[in-house]
C-alpha positions as a Markdown table, in Angstrom:
| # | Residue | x | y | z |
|---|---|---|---|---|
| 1 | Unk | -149.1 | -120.9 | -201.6 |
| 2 | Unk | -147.1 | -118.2 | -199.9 |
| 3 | Unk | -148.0 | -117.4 | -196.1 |
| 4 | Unk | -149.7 | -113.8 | -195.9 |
| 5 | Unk | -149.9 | -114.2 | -192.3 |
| 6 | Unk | -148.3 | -110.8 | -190.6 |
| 7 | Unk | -144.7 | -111.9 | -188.6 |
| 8 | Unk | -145.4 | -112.0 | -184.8 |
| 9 | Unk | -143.2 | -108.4 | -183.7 |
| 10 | Unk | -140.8 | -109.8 | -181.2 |
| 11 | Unk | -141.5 | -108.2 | -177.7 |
| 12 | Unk | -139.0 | -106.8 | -175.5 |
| 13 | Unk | -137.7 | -108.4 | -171.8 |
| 14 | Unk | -138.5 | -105.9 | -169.0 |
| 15 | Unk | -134.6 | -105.0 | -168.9 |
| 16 | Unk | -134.7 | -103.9 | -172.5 |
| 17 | Unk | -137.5 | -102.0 | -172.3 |
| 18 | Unk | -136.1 | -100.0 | -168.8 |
| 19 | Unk | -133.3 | -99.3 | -171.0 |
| 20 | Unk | -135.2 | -97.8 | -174.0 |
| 21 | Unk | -136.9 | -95.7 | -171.7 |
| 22 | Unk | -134.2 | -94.7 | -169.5 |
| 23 | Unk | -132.1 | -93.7 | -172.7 |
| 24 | Unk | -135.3 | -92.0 | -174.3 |
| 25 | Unk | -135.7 | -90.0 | -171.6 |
| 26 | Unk | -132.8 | -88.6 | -170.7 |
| 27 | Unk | -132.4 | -87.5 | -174.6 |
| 28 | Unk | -135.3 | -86.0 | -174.6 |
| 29 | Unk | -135.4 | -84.5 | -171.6 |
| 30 | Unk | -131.6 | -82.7 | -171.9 |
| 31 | Unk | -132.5 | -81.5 | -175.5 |
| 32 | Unk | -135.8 | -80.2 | -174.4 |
| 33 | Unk | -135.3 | -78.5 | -170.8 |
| 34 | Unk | -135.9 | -75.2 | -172.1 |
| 35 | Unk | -139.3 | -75.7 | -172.7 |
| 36 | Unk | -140.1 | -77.2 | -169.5 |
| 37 | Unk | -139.1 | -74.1 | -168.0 |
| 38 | Unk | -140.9 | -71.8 | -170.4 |
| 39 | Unk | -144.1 | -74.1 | -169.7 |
| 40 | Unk | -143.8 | -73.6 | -166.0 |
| 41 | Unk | -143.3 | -69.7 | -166.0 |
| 42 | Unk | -146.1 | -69.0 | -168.1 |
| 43 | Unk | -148.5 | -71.0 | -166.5 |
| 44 | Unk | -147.5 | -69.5 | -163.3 |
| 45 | Unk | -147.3 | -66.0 | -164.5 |
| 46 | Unk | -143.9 | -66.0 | -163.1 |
| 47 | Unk | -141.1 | -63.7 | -165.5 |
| 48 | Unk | -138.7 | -65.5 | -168.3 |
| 49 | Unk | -135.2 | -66.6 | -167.3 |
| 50 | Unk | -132.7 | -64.0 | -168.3 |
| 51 | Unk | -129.6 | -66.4 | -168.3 |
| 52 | Unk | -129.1 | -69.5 | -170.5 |
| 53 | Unk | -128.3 | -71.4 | -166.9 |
| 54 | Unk | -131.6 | -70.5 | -165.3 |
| 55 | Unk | -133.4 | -72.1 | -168.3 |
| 56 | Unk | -131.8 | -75.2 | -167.3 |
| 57 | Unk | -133.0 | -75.0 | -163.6 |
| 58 | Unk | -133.9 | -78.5 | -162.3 |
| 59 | Unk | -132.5 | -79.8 | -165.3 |
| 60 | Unk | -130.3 | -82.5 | -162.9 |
| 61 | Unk | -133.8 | -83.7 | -161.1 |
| 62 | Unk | -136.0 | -83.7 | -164.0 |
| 63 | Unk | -133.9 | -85.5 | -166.1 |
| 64 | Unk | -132.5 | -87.6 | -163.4 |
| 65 | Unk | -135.9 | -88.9 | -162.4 |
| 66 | Unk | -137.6 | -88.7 | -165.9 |
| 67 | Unk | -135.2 | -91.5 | -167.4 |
| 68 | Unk | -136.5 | -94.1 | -164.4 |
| 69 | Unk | -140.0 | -92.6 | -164.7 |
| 70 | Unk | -139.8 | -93.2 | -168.5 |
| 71 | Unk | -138.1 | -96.1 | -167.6 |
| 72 | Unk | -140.8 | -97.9 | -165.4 |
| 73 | Unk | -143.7 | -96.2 | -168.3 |
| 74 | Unk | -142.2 | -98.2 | -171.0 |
| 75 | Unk | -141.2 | -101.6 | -168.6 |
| 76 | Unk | -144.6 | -101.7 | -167.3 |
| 77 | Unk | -146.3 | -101.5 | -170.9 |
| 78 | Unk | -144.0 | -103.7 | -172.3 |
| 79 | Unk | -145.6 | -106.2 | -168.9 |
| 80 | Unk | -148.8 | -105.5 | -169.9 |
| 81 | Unk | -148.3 | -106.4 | -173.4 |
| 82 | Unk | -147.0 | -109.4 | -173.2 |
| 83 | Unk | -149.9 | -110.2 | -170.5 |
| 84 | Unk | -152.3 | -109.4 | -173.2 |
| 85 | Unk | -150.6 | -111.6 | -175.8 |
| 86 | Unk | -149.2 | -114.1 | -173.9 |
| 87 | Unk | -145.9 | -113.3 | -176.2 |
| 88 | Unk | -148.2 | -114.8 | -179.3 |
| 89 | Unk | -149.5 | -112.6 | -181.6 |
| 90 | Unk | -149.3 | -109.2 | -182.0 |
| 91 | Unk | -151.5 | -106.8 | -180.1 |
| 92 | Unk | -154.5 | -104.7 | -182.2 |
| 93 | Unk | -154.4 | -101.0 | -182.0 |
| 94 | Unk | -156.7 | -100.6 | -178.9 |
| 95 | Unk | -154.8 | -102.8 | -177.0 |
| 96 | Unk | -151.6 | -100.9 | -178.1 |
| 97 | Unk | -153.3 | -97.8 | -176.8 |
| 98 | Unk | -155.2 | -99.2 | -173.9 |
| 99 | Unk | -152.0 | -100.6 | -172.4 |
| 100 | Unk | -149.8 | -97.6 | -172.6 |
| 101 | Unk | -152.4 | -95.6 | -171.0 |
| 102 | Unk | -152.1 | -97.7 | -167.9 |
| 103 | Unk | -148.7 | -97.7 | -167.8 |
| 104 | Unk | -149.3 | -94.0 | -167.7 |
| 105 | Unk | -151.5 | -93.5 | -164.9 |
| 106 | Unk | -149.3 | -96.0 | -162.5 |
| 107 | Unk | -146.5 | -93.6 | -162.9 |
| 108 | Unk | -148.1 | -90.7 | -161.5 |
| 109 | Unk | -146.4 | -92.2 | -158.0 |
| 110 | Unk | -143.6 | -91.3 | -159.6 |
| 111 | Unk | -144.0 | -88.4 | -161.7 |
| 112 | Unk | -146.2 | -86.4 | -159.4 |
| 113 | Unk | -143.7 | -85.6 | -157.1 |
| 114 | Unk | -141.1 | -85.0 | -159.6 |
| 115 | Unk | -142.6 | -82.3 | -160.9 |
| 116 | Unk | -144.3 | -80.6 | -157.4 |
| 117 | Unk | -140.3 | -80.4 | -156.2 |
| 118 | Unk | -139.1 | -79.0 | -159.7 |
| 119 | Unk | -142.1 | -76.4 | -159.9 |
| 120 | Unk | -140.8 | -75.7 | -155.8 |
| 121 | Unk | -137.2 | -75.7 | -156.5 |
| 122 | Unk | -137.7 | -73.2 | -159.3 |
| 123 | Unk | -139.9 | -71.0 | -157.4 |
| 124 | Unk | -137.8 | -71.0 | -153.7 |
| 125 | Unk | -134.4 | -71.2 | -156.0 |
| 126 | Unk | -133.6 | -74.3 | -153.3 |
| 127 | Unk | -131.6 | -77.4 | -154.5 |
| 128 | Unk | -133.5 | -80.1 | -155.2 |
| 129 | Unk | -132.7 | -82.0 | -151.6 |
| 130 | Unk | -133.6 | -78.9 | -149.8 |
| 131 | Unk | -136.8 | -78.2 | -151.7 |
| 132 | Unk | -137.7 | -81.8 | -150.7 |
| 133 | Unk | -136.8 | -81.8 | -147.2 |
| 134 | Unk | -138.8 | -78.2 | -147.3 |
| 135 | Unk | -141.7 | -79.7 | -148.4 |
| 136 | Unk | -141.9 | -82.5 | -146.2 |
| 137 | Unk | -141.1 | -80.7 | -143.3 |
| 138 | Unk | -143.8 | -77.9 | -143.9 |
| 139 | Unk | -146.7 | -80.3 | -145.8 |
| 140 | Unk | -146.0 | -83.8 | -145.0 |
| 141 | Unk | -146.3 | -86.5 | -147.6 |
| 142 | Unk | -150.1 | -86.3 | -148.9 |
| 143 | Unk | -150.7 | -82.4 | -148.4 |
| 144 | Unk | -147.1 | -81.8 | -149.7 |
| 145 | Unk | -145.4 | -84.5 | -151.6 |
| 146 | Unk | -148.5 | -86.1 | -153.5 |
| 147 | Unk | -150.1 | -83.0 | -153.6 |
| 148 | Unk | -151.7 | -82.9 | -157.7 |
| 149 | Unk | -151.6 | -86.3 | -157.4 |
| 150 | Unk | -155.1 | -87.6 | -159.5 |
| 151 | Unk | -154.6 | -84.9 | -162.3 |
| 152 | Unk | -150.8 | -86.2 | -163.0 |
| 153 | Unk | -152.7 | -89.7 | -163.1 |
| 154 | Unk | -154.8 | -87.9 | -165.8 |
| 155 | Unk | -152.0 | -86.5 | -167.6 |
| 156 | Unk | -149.7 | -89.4 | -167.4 |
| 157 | Unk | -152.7 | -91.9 | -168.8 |
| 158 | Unk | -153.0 | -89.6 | -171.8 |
| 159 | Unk | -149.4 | -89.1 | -172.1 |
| 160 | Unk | -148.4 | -91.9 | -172.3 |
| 161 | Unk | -150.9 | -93.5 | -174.4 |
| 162 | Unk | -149.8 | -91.0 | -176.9 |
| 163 | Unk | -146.4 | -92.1 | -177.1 |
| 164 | Unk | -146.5 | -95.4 | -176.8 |
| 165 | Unk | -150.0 | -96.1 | -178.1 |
| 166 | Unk | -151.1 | -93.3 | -180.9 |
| 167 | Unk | -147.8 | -92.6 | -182.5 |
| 168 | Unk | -146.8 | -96.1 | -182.8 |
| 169 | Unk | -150.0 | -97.2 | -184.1 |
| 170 | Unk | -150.1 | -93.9 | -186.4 |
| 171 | Unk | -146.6 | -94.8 | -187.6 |
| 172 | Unk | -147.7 | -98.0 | -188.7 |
| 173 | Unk | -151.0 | -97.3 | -190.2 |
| 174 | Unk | -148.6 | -94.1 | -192.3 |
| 175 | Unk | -145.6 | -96.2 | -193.1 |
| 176 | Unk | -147.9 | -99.5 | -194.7 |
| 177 | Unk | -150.3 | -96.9 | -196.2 |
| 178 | Unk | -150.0 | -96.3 | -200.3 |
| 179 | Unk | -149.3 | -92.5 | -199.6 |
| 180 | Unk | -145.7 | -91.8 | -201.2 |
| 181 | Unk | -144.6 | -89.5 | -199.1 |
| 182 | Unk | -144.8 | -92.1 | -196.2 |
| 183 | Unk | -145.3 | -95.5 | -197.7 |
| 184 | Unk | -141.8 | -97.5 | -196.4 |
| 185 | Unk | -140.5 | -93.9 | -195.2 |
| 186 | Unk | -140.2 | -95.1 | -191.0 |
| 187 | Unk | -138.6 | -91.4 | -190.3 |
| 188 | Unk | -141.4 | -89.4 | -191.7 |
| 189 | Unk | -144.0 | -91.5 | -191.0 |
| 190 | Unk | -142.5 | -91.3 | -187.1 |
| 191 | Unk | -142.6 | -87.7 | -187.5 |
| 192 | Unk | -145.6 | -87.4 | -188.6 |
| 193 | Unk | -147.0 | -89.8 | -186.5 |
| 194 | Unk | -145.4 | -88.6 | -183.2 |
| 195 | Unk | -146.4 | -84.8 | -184.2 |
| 196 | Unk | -150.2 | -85.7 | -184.7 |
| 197 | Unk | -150.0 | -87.6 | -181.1 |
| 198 | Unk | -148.4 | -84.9 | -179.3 |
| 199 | Unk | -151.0 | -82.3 | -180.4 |
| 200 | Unk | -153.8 | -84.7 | -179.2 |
| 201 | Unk | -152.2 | -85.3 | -176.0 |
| 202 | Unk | -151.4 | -81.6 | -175.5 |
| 203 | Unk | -155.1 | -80.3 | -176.1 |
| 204 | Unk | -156.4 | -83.2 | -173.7 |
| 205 | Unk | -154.3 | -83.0 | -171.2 |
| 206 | Unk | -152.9 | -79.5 | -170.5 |
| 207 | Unk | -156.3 | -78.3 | -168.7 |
| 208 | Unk | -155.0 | -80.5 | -166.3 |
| 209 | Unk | -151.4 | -80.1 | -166.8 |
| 210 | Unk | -152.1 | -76.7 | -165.6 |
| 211 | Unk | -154.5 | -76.8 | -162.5 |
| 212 | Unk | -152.1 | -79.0 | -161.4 |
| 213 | Unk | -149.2 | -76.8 | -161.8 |
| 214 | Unk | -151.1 | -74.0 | -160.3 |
| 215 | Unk | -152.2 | -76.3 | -157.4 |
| 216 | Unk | -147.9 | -77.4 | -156.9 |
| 217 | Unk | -146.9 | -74.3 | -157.3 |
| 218 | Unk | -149.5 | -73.1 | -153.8 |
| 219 | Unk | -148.3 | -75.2 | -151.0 |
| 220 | Unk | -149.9 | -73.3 | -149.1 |
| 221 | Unk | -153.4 | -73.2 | -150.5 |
| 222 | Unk | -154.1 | -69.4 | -150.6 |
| 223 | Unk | -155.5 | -69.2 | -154.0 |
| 224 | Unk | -156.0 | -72.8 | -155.4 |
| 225 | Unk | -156.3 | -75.7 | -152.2 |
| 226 | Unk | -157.7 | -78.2 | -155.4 |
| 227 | Unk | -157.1 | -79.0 | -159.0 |
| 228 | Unk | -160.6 | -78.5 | -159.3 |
| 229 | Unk | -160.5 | -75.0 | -157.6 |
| 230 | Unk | -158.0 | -73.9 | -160.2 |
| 231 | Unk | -159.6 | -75.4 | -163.2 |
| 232 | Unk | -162.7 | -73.7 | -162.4 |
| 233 | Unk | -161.0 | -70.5 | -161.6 |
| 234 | Unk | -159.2 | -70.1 | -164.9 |
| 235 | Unk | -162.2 | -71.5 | -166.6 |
| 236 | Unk | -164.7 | -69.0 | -165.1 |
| 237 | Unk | -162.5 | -65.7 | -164.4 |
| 238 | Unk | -159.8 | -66.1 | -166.8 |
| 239 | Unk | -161.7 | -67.7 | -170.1 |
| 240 | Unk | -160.5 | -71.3 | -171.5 |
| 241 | Unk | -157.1 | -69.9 | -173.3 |
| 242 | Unk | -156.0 | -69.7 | -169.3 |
| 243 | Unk | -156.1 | -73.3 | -169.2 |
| 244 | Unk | -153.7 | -73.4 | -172.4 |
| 245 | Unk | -151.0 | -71.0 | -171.0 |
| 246 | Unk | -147.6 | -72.5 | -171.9 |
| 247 | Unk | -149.5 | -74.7 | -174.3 |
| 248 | Unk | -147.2 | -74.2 | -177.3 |
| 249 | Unk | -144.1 | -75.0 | -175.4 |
| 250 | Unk | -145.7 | -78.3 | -174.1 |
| 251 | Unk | -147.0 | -79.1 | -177.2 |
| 252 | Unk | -143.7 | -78.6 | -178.9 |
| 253 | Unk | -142.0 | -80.7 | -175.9 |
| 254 | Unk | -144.2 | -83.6 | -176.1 |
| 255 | Unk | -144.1 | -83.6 | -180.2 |
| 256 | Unk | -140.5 | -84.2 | -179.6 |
| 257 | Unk | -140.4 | -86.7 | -176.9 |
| 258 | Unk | -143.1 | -88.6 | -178.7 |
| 259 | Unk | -140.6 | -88.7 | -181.8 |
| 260 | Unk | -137.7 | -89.7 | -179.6 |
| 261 | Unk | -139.0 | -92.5 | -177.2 |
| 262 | Unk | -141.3 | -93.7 | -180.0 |
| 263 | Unk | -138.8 | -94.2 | -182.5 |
| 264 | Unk | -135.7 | -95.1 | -180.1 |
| 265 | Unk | -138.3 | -98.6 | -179.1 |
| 266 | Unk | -139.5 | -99.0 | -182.5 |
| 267 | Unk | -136.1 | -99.4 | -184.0 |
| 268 | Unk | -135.1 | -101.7 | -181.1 |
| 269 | Unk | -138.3 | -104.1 | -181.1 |
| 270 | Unk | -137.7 | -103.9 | -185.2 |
| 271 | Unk | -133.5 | -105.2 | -184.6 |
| 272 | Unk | -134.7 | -107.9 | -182.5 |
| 273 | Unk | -137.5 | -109.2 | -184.5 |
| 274 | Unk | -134.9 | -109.5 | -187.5 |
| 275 | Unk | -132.8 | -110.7 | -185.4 |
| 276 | Unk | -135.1 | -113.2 | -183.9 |
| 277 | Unk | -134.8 | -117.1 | -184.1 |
| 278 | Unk | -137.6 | -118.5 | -185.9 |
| 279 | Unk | -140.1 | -120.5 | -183.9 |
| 280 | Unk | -138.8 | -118.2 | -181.3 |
């Protein structure tokens, strides 16, 4: 009698997965800079580049500090999985999106500074040193720095548990279905997948995505001292297509990066489970 039992996936070492994410996002990142920057002026009302260079603006910070943030995402759910699992089974579909999402919201340490400097450096056309030391110097750390912090914990949760939760466990669900289009077809299906994830996570999380833009982008609190405040403000005085400005670009950008960084690990963690030593 054959053994039906599904092969235990092999799970990556916390090296491997720092890698994966730190090549992942850099990729994606460099490829996809220009719509960063078109996400950021329209949601600040602010006018278009006119150069190719300017479109690339704090491409040297955001991609610099996106690989390690992408980096630590993927490390820390690749901890949390194994924690789950104990390294012994493979982990069910909630558990795959329950872990990514908590990978997510510890990196807003991380992330929620990254992009409160980028939004600043574009805006005061300082260097990203500068716009730091700026910021610090004016706002301090919690007032400044970590200002938008709770919504990028919000964002980053989602996020990430689109990418590393709902695309993977779309891609699987596509590529083992009996559709022909998909069935055994890991490129499509990661296409598709990674699409349908990125739309989700863009309708969920860009109401947030943009108070707390609007909130980086006033250090100074004139018009929007709270996440809230701003969410309310577009809401009420602007209608609910406010809250989506610079939606298509983000939704676009995370389509992409969902595609990249899921695949990139899915390949990897499919190499070493072939690869693996049985009883290992």
């Amino acid at each position: 009698m054959s053994d039906s039992k599904p092969k235990v996936r092999a799970q990556l070492s916390p090296m491997e997965n720092l890698l994966v994410g730190a090549v992942g996002g850099t990729l994606e990142t460099t490829i996809q800079m220009p719509l960063l920057t078109l996400k950021f002026a329209t949601q600040e009302g602010r006018p278009l580049p006119t150069r190719l260079p300017e479109w690339y603006r704090g491409l040297g910070i955001q991609a610099g500090t996106l690989a390690p943030i992408t980096a630590f995402q993927v490390m820390v759910n690749g901890v949390l999985e194994k924690a789950v699992t104990g390294g012994q089974r493979n982990l069910t579909d909630l558990e795959t999106i329950g872990c990514a999402m908590v990978a997510g919201g510890t990196s807003a340490t991380l992330y929620g500074p990254v992009d409160l400097i980028m939004i600043q450096q574009q805006k005061r056309q300082l260097g990203a040193i500068d716009t730091a030391k700026f910021i610090l110097k004016k706002f301090g750390v919690m007032n400044g720095i970590f200002r938008g912090f709770w919504s990028t914990v919000v964002r980053e949760a989602i996020y990430t548990g689109g990418y590393l939760g709902i695309a993977p466990v779309l891609t699987k669900a596509l590529v083992t279905s009996d559709m022909e289009m998909f069935k055994g077809k890991d490129y499509a299906s990661g296409l598709t997948g990674s699409t349908v994830a990125g739309v989700i996570a863009a309708i969920l999380t860009h109401p947030a995505d943009t108070s707390k833009t609007c909130m980086q982008a006033d250090l100074e609190c004139k018009t929007y001292p709270s996440a809230r405040k701003a969410f309310f403000d577009h809401l009420y005085n602007k209608g609910v297509g406010s809250l989506y400005k610079g939606g298509l670009a983000r939704t676009t950008r995370l389509c992409g990066a969902f595609f990249i960084v899921s695949t990139l690990r899915e390949k990897v963690i499919s190499y070493k489970t072939e690869n693996m030593q049985p009883g290992k």
